[in-house]
Structure formats: C-alpha cells, structure tokens
N, C-alpha and C positions, 0 to 999 in steps of 0.2 A: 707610697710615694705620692707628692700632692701635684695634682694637676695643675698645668704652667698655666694653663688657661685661667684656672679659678682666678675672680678676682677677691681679693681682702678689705674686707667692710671696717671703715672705722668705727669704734665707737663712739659713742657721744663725750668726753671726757676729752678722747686723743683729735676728734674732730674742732673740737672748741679752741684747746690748744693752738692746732696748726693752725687752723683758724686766724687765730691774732698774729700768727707770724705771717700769714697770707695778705692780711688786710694792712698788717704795716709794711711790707714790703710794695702793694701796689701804692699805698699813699706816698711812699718814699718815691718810689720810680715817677710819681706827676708831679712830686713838691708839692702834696695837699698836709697841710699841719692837722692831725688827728694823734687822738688820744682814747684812752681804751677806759669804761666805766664798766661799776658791779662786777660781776663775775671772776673767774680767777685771780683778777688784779687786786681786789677788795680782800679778797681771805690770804694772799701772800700781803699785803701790809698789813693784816691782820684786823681789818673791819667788819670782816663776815667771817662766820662759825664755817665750816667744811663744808660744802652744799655741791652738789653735779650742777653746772648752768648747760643750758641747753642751747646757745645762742653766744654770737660775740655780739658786745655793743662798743660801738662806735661814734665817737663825736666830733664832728667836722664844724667847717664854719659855714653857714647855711650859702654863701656866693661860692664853693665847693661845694656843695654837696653832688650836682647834676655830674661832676668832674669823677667823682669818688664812685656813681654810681655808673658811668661808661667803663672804667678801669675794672668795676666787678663785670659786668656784662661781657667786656672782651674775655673770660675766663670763665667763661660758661656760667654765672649767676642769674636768676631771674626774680625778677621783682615780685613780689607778693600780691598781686590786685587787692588792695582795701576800699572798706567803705570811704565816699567823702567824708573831706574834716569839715566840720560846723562853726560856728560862731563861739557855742559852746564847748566845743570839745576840737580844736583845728589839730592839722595833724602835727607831728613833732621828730615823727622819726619815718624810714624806710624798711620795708624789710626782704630780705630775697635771700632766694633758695638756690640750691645746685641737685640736680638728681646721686649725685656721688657722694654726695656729705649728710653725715646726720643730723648736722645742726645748722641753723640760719644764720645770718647775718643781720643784727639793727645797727641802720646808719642813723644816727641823731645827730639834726640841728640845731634842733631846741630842746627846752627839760621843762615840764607840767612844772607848776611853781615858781617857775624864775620869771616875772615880770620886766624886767627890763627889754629894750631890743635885742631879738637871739644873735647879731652880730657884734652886740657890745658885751651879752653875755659869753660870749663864746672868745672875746679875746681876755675878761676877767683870768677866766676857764685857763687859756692857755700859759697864762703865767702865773699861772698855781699849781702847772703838773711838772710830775717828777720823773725821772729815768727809771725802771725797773726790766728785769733780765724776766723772762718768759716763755717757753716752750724754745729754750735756746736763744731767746734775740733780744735784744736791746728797744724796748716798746714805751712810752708816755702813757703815764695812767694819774691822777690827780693827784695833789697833795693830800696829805692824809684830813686835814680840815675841809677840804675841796670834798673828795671822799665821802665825810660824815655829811657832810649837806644834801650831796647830789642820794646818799643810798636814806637820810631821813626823808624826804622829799618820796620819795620814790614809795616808801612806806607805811607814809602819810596816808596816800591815796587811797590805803587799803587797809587803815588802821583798824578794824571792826575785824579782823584775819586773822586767825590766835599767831600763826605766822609771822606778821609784820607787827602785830605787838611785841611779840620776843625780838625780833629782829631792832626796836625800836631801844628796848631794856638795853640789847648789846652793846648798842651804839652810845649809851646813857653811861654804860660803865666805862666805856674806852675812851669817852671825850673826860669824863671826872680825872681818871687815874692818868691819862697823858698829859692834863691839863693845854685840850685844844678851845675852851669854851672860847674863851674873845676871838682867835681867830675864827671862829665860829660863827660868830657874832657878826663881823667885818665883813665876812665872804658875804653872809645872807642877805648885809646891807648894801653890801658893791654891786650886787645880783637883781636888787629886787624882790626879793623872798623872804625879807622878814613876815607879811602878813602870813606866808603859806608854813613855814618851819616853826611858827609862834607856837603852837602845842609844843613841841620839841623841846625849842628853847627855851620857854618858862620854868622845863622839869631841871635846868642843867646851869641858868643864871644866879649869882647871890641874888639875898633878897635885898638888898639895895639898891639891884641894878635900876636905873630907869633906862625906858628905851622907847621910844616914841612911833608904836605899833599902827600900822598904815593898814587900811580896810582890805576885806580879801578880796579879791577878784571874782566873778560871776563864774569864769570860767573856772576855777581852784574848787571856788564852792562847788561846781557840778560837779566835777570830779570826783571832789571828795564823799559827795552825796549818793552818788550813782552806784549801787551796790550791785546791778542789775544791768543789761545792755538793753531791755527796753528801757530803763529810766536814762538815758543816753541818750536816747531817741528820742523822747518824750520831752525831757528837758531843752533839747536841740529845737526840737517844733516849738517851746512856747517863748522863749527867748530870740526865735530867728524873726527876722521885718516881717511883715503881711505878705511881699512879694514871692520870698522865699519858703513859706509853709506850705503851699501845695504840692511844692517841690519836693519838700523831706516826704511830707507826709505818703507819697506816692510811690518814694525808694524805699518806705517804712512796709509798704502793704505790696508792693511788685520791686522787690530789690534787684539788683542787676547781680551776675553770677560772682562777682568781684566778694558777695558776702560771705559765699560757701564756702571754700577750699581749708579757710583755715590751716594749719600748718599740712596739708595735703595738698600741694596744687596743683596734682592729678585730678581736684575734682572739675580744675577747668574745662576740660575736654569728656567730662561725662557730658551724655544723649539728654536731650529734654526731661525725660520722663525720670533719670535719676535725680537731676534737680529739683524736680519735681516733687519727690523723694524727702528732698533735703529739707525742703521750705515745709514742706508739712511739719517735719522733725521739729523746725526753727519757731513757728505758731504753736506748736504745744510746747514747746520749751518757755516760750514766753506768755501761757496761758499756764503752767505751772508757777511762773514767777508775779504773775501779776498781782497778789497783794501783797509782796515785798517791796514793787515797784510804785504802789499807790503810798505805801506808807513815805517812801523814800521821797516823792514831791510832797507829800504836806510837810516833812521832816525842813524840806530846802527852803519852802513859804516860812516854816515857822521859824528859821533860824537867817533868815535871810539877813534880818536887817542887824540883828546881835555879832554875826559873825562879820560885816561888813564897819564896826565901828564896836567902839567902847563898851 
C-alpha cells in the first residue's frame, strides 16, 4: 500500500502540459493576452516532428510582461538569475523555476530576428493566433504561418546543428505542401524579419519572386555567428561603446553567481568555494572552445559587410 505521505513527481512531458494550462490560466485571471510558441502547440498543428520539450514558452507583450511575471511568483515560481543582455545579444525572454516542477517557464517579449518594435511585433503576433485545445483547455498558439516564422527564426540561430537543419527541411516541406509561402512572406515583412528568415525563404520563393532584402542586423548576425558562449562574450566587448567594455570585460573574467545555476538554481545558494568549483569548470570549458571561438569572429569580420547588403 503507498504511503499518503509520498509525494508524486511529474514528469517532464505531464509537467509541460499542465504547465500551459497554468500559465493560461494566470494570464486569463490578470487579462494579460499571451499565447503559447514551439513546443507542444507546434507538433499538435503539426510544425514539429514528436520531440519531449522541456519548458513552456510564452509570449506576452513586453508593457505585460513584469504583470505575467508577479502572477508566476504569487504561485511559487522563481526567476532564473541570467547574465546581462548586451547591445549585441539584449535579452528577449525570462525564465523561472518552481522547486515542484520539472520543467521551466520562458516568458518572451520579444523574438531574436523580429526587428521591428517588440510591442508592434507582438501585436502583429496577436492577430495571427489561433484557438487550440491543450492539456484540456482552450490556449492561443500562432497561426500556422506565424508558426513557421517564429520555429524558422528560432532555427536559424543554430543552423550549423544537424538538429535545426532537419528541423529547417521540416518546415520546408510543410510550408510547400500547405502552400503558406506568401503568407510567409507578409508575416516576415509586417515583422521586420525578412533580412533574418532570408536563408529560409529564398529555399521556399518562385524564382520570379522579387523581394527587396533589407541588411541584417548586427545583432542577428552575432547570433547567428556565435557558435560558442565565449564568442557572445567577445562579440558583446567589441561591438559595446568604450564606456561600457570594462564593464563586460570584468563580468567576463569575475562573473557574478547569476552565471552558474543554469537550469539548477540550487547552485544559487552553494558556499564560495563550490562556486568556486564552477568557474574553474567554466575557464576550461571555454579554454576547450577557444579556437572554435577565434574562428567564429574572423568568420562575423569576414562576412560582415556581405551579410549586411547585396
């Protein structure tokens, strides 16, 4: 007979789930308009192959988001300390934990590649999503063209990934055979993301299309560049003012404990000396990568000005 006591652990799968019906329920209860991206809601409209997601993500409109993140905190969530966001790389989403759940929470305001303002992209966004049923409940998740942007986008970043090249092929076959390409086309340009989805959508336009391709952004290019979290770093120093490089440079070489925890953020409250620990782990890690990372800036020099025009 089982102990009343014991308590029963989700899995990652049933945790994600309830997950979305958690996060639409608090947004409901403050009247924050949110909608759900990637994960379960991509592979039930049938965008993504079968995959466990380990996290819900969420997309608010950034003058909610502080709203969206009180509503998780009231119910035991806690925010994930991260590094600062850069010039190069500013941040885009939130993320927080519950010690009872096995999976996280990403609150996104904004999306790596959407250049436009993230409150004009985010009301695009909201009248391109659709109703879908979810771990039981009635949740907003994108149009299926919406969808295809936001999960190419996403996969862009990591194209070099055998991963998100297959991921990319997927997306290739299901925009051909549904025939979503122009709304395809229309989203990326009401967004701002033609220059970032341009690989994308050159594989998936007739060849008659003309389409008058806008330079990429410094910040897209690092991204896309960045194969490596020291080349984040590095990229962050050489593109930041003069005022601001001592700055990085100093969270680079004496980082504050916000870097460690990673999806553990038990390692908050480790003693010195485990941090300690860590940061050694984190200078060989990055002393292992370092001529992936040397390559990867002469890579962003050399392609700078090609990627940025014609």
């Amino acid at each position: 007979m089982a102990n009343p006591g014991d308590e029963t652990q989700l899995s990652i799968p049933e945790g994600v789930l309830l997950g979305h019906a958690l996060v639409s329920r608090v947004a409901d209860s403050l009247g924050i308009r949110a909608f759900f991206i990637k994960g379960p809601a991509s592979v039930l409209q049938g965008l993504r192959l079968p995959k466990t997601s380990g996290d819900v993500d969420v997309f608010v409109h950034p003058e909610e988001l502080e709203l969206m993140l009180q509503g998780l905190r009231a119910r035991g969530w806690r925010e994930r300390p991260t590094g600062h966001g850069t010039q190069s790389h500013p941040k885009h989403s939130v993320t927080l934990d519950h010690p009872g759940w096995p999976c996280c929470i990403d609150v996104h305001f904004r999306f790596p590649g959407m250049e436009n303002a993230a409150g004009d992209c985010f009301e695009v966004m909201w009248a391109n999503t659709e109703v879908i049923k979810l771990a039981g409940q009635k949740v907003r998740a994108p149009s299926k063209a919406l969808g295809i942007v936001i999960l190419a986008l996403h996969a862009l970043r990591a194209a070099h990934l055998p991963a998100y090249r297959q991921e990319l092929l997927f997306l290739t076959e299901v925009t051909e055979r549904q025939s979503h390409t122009a709304a395809i086309l229309d989203m990326s340009t009401a967004l701002g993301s033609l220059a970032a989805i341009r690989p994308f959508l050159q594989g998936i336009l007739p060849a008659t299309a003309s389409v008058d391709w806008p330079p990429a952004s410094m910040e897209w290019l690092s991204r896309v560049m960045a194969k490596e979290p020291g080349t984040v770093r590095l990229i962050a120093f050489a593109l930041a003012p003069l005022r601001e490089k001592p700055v990085i440079l100093f969270r680079g070489v004496f980082p504050g404990r916000e870097v460690y925890p990673g999806r553990n953020i038990v390692r908050l409250d480790w003693p010195p000396q485990g941090r300690l620990r860590l940061h050694m782990i984190r200078w060989a890690r990055f002393l292992r990568v370092a001529p992936q990372v040397a390559r990867d800036l002469r890579q962003l020099r050399k392609n700078a000005y090609a990627w940025t025009g014609d």
